[in-house]
PyMOL Python script that loads the backbone (N, CA, C, O; Angstrom):
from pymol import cmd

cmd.read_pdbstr("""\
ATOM      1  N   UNK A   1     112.398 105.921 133.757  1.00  0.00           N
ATOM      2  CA  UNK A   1     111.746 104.982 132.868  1.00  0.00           C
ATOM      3  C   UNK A   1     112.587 103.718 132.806  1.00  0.00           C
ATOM      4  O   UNK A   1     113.759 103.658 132.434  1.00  0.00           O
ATOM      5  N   UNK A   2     111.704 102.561 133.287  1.00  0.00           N
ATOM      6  CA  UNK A   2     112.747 101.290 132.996  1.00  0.00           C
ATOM      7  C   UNK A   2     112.220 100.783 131.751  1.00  0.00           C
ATOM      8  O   UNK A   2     111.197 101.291 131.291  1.00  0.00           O
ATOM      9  N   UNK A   3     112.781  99.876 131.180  1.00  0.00           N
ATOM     10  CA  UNK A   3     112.636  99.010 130.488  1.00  0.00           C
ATOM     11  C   UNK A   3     113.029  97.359 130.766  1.00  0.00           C
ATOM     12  O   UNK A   3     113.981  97.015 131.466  1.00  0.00           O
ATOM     13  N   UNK A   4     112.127  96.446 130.095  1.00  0.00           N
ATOM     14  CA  UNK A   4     112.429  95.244 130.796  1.00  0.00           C
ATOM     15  C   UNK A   4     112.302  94.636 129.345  1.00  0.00           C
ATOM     16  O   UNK A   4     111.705  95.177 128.415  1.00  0.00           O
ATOM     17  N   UNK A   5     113.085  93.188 129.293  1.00  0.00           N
ATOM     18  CA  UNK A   5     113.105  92.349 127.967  1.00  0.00           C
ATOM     19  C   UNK A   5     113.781  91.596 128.877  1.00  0.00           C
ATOM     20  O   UNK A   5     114.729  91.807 129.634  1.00  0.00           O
ATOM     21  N   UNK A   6     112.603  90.047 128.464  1.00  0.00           N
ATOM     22  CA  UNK A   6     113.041  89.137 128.713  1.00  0.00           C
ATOM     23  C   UNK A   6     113.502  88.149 127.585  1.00  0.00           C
ATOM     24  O   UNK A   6     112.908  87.972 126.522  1.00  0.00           O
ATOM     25  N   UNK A   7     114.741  87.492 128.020  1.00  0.00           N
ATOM     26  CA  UNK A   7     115.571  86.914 126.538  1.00  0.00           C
ATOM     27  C   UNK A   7     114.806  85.200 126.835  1.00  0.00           C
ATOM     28  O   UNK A   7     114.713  84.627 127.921  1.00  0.00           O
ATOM     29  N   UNK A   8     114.415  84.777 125.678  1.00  0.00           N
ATOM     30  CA  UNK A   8     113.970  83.320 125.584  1.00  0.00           C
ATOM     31  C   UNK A   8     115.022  82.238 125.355  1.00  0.00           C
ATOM     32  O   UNK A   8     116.142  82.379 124.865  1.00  0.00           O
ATOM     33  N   UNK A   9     114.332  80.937 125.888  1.00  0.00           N
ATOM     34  CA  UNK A   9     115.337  79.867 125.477  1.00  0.00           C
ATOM     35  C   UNK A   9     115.860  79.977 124.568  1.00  0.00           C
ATOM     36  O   UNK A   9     115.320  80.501 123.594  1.00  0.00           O
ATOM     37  N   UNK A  10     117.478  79.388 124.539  1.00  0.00           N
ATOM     38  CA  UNK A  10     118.177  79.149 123.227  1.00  0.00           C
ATOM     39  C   UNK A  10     117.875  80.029 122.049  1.00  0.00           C
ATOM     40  O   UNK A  10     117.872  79.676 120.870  1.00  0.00           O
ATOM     41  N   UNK A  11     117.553  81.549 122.662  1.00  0.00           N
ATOM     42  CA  UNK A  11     117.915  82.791 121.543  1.00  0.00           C
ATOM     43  C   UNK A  11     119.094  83.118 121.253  1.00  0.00           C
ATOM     44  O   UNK A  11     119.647  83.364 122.325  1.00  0.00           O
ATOM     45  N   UNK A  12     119.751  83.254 120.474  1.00  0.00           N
ATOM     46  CA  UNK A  12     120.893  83.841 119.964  1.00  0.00           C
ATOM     47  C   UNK A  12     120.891  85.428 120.501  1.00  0.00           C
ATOM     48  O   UNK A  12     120.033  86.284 120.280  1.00  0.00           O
ATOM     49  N   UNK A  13     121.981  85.532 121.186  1.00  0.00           N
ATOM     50  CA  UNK A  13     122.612  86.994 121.783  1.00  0.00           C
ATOM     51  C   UNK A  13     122.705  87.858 120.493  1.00  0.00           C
ATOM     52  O   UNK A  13     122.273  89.007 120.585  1.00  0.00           O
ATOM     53  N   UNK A  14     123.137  87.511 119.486  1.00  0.00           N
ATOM     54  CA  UNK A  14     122.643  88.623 118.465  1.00  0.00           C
ATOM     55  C   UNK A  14     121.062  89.398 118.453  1.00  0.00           C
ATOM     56  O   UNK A  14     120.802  90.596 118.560  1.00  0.00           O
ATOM     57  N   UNK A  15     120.007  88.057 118.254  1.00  0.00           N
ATOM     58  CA  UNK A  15     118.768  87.916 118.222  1.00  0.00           C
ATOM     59  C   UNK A  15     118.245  88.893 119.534  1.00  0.00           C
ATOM     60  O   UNK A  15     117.259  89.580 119.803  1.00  0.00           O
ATOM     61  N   UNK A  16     119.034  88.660 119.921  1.00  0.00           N
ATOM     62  CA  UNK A  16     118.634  89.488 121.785  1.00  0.00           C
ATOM     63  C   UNK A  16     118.871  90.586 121.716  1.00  0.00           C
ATOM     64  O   UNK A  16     118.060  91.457 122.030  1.00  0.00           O
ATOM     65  N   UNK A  17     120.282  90.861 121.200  1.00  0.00           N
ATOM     66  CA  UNK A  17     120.516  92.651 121.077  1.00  0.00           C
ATOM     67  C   UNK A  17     119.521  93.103 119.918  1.00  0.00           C
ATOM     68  O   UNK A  17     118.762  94.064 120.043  1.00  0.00           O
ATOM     69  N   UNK A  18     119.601  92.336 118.816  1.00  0.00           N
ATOM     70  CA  UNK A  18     118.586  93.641 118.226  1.00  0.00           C
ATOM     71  C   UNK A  18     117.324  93.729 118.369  1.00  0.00           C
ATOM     72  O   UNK A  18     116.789  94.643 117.741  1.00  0.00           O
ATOM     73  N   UNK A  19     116.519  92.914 119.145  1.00  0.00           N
ATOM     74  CA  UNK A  19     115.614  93.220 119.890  1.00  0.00           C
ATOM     75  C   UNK A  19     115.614  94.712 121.066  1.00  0.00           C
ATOM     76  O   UNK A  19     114.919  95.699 121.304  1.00  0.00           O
ATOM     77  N   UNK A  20     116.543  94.236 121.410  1.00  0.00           N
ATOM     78  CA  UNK A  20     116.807  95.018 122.645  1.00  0.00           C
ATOM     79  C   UNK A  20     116.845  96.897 121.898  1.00  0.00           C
ATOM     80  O   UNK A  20     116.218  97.926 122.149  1.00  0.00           O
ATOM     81  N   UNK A  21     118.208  96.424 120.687  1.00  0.00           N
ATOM     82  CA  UNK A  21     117.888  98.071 120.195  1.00  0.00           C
ATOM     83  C   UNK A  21     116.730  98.900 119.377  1.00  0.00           C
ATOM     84  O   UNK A  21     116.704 100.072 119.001  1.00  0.00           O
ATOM     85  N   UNK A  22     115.898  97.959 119.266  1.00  0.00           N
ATOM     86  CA  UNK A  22     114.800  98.176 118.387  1.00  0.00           C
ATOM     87  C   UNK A  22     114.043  98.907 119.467  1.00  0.00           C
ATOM     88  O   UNK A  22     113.677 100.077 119.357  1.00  0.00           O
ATOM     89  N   UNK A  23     113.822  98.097 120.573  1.00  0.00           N
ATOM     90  CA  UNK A  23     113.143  98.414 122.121  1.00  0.00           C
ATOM     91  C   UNK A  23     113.597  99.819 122.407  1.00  0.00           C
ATOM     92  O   UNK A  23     112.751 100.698 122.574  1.00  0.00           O
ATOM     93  N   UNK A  24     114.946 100.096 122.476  1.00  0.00           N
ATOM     94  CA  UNK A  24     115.306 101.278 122.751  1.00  0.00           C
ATOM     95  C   UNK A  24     114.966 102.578 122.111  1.00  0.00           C
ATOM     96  O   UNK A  24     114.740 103.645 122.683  1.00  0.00           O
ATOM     97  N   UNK A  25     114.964 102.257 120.500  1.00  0.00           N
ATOM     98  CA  UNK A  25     114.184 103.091 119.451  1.00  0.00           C
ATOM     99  C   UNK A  25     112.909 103.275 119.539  1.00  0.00           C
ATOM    100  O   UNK A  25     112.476 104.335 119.087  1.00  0.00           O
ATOM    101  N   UNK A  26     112.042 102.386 120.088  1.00  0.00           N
ATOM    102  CA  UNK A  26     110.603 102.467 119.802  1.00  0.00           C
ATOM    103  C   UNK A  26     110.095 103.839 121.329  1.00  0.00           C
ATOM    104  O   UNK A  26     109.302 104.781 121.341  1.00  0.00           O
ATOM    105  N   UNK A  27     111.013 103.276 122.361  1.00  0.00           N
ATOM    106  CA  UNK A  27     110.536 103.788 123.585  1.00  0.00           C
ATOM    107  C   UNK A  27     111.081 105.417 123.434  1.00  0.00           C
ATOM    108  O   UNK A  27     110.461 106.359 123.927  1.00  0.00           O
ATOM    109  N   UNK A  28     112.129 105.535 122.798  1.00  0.00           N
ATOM    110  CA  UNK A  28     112.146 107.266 122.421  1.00  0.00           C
ATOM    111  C   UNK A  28     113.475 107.435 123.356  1.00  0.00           C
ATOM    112  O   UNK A  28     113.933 108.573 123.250  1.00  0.00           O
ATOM    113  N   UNK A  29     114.350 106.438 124.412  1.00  0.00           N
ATOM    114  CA  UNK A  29     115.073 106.746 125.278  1.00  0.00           C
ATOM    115  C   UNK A  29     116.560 106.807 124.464  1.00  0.00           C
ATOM    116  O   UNK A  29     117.432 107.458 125.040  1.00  0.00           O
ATOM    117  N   UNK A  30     116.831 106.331 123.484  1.00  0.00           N
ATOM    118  CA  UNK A  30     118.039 106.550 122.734  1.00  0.00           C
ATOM    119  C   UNK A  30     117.959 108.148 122.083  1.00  0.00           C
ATOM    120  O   UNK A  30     118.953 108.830 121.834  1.00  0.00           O
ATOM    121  N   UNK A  31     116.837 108.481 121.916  1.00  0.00           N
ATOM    122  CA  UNK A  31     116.606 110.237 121.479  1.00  0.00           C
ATOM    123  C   UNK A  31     116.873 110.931 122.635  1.00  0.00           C
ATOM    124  O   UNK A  31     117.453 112.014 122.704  1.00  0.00           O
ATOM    125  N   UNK A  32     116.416 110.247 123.581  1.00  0.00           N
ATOM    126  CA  UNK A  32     116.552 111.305 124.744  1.00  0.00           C
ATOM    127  C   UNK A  32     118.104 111.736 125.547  1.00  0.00           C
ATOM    128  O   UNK A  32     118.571 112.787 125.985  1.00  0.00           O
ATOM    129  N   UNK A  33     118.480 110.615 125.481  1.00  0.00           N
ATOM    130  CA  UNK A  33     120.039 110.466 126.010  1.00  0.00           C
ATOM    131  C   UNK A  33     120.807 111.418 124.582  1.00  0.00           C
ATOM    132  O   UNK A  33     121.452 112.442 124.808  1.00  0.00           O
ATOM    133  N   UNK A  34     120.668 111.050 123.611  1.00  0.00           N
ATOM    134  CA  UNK A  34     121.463 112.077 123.010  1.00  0.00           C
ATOM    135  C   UNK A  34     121.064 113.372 123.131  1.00  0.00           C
ATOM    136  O   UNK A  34     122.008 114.161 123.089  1.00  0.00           O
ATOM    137  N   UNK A  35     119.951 113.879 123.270  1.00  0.00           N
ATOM    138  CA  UNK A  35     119.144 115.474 123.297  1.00  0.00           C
ATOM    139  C   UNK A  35     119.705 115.805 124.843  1.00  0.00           C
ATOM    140  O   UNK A  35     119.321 116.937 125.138  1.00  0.00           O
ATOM    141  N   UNK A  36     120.410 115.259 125.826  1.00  0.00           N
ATOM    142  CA  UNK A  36     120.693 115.572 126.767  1.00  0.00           C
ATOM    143  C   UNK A  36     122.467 115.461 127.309  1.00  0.00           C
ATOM    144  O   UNK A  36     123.105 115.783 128.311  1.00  0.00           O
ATOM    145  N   UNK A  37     122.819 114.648 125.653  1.00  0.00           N
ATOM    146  CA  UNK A  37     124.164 114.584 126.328  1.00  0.00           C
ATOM    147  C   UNK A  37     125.404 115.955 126.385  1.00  0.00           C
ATOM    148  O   UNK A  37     126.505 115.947 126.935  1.00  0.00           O
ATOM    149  N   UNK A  38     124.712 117.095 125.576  1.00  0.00           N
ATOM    150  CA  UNK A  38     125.368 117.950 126.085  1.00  0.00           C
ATOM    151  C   UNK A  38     124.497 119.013 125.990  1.00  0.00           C
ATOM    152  O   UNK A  38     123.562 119.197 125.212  1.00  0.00           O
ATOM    153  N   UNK A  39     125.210 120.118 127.463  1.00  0.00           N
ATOM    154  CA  UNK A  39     124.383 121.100 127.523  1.00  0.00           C
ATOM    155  C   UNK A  39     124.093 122.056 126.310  1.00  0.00           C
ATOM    156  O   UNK A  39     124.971 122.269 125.474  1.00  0.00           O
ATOM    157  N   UNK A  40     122.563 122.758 126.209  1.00  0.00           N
ATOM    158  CA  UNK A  40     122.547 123.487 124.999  1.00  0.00           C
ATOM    159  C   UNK A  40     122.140 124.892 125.701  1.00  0.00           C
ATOM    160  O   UNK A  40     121.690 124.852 126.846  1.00  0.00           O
ATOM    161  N   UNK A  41     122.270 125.973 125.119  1.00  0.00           N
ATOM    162  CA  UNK A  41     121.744 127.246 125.896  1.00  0.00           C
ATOM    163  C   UNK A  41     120.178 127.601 125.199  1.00  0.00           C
ATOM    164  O   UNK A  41     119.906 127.522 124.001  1.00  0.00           O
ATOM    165  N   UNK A  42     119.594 127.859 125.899  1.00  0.00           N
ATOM    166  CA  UNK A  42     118.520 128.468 125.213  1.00  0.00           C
ATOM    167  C   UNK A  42     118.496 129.354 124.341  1.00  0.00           C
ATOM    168  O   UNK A  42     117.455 129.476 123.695  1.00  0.00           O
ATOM    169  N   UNK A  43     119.158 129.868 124.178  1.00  0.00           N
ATOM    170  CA  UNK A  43     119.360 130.729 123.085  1.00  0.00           C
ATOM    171  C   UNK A  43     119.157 129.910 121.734  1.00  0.00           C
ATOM    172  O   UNK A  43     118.262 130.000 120.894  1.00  0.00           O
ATOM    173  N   UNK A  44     120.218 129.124 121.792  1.00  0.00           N
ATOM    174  CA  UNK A  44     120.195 127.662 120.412  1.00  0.00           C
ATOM    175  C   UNK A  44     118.820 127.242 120.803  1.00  0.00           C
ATOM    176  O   UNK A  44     117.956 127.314 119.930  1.00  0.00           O
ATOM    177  N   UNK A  45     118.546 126.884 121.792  1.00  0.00           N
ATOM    178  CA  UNK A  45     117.252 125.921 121.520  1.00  0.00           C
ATOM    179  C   UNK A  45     116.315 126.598 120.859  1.00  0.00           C
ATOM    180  O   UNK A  45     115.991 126.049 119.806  1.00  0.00           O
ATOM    181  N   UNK A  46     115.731 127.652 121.115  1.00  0.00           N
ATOM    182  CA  UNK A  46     115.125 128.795 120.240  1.00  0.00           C
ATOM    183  C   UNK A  46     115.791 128.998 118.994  1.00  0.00           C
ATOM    184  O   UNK A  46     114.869 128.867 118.189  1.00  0.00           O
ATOM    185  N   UNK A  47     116.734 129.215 118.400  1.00  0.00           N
ATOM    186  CA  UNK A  47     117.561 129.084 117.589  1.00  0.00           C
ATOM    187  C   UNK A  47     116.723 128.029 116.223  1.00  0.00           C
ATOM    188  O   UNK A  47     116.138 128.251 115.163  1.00  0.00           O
ATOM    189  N   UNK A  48     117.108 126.851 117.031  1.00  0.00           N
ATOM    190  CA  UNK A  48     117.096 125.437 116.190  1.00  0.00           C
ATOM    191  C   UNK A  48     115.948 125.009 115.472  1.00  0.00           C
ATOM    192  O   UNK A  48     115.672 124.359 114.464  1.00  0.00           O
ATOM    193  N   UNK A  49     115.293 125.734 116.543  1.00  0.00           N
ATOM    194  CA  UNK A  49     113.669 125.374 116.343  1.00  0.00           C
ATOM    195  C   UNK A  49     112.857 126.893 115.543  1.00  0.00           C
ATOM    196  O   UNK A  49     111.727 126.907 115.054  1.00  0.00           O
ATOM    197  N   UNK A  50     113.840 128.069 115.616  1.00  0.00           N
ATOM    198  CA  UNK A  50     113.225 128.674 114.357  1.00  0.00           C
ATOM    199  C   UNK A  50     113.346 128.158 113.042  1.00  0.00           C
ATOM    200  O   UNK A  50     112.393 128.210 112.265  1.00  0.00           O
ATOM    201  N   UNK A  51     114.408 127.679 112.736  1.00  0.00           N
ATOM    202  CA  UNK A  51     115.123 127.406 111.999  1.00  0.00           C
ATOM    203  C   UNK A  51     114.416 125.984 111.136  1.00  0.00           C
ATOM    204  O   UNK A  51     114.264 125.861 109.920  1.00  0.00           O
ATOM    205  N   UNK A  52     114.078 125.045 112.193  1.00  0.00           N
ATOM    206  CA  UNK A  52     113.510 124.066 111.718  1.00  0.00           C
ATOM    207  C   UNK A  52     111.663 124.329 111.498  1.00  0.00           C
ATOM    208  O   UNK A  52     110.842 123.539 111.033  1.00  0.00           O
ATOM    209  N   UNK A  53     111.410 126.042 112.147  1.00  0.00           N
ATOM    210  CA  UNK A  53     109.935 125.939 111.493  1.00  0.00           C
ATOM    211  C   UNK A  53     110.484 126.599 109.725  1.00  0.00           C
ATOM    212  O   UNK A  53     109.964 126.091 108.731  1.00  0.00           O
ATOM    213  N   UNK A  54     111.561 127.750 109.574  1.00  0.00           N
ATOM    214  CA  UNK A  54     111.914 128.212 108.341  1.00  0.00           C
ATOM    215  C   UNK A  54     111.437 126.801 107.796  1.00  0.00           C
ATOM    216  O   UNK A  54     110.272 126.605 107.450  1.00  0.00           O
ATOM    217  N   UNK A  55     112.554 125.713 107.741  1.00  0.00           N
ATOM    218  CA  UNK A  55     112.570 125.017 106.506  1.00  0.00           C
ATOM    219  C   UNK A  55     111.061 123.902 106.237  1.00  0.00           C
ATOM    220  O   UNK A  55     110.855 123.227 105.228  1.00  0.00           O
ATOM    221  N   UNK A  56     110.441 123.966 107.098  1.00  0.00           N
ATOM    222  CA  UNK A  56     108.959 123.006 107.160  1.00  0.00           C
ATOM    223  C   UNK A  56     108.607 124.245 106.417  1.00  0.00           C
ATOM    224  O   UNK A  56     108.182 123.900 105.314  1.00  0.00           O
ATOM    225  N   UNK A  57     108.602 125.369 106.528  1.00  0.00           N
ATOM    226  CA  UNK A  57     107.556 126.151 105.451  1.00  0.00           C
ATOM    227  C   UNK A  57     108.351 126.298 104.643  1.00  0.00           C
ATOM    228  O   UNK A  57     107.699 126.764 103.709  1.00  0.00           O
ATOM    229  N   UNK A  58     109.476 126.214 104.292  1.00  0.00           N
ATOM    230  CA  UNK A  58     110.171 126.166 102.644  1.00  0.00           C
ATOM    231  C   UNK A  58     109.668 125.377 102.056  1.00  0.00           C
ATOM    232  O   UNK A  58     109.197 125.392 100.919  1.00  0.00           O
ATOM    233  N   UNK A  59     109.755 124.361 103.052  1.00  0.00           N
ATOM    234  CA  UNK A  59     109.199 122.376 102.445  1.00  0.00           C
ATOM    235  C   UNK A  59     107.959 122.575 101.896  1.00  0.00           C
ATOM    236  O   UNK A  59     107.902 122.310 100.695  1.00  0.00           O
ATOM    237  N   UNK A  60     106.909 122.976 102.429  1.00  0.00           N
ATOM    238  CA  UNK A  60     105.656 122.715 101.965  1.00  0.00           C
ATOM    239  C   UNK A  60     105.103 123.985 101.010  1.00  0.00           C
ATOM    240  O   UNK A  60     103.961 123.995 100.550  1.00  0.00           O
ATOM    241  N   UNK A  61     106.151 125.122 100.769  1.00  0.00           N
ATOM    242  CA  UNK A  61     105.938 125.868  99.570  1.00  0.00           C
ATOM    243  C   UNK A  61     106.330 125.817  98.284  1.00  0.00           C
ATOM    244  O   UNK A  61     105.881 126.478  97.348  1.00  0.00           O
ATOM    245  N   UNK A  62     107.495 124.713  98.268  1.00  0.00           N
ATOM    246  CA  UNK A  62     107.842 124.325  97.157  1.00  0.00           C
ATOM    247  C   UNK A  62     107.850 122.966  96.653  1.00  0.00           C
ATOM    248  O   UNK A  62     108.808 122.350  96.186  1.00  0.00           O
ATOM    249  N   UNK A  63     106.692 122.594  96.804  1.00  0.00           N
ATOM    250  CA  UNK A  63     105.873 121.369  96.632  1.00  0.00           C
ATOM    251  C   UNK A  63     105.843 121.800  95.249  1.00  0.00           C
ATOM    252  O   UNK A  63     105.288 122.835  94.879  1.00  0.00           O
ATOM    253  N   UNK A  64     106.572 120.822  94.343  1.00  0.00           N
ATOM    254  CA  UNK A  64     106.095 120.950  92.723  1.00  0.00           C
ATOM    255  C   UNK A  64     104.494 120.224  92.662  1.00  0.00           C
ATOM    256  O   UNK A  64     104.041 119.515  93.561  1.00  0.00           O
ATOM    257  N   UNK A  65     103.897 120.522  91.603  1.00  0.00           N
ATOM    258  CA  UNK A  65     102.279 120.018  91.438  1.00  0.00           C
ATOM    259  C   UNK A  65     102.561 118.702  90.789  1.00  0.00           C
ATOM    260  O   UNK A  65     101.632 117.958  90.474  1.00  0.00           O
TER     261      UNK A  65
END
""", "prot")
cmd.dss("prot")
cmd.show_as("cartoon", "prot")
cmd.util.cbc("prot")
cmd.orient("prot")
């Protein structure tokens, strides 16, 4: 996946980077590079993701009225 940004006249390099990191957030590739920067075993990945269905149904059972 590339990404392209083109910087305009007489923008400020600040103005440019946070464009640029906003770009990176929107496209999902700053999630991805961290979800890959170290190996996980499947075991955890199954793991993580029981774990995160537990607390979505904690979440939505203890919804005060």
């Amino acid at each position: 996946m590339s990404i392209r940004m083109r910087v305009h006249d007489r923008e400020p390099i600040g103005a440019a980077l946070r464009r640029f990191k906003k770009l990176l957030e929107r496209s999902g590739l700053k999630k991805e590079l961290r979800k890959h920067e170290y190996y996980e075993k499947p075991c955890e990945l199954r793991r993580r993701a029981q774990l995160r269905k537990q607390r979505a149904i904690r979440k939505g059972v203890e919804t005060p009225m």
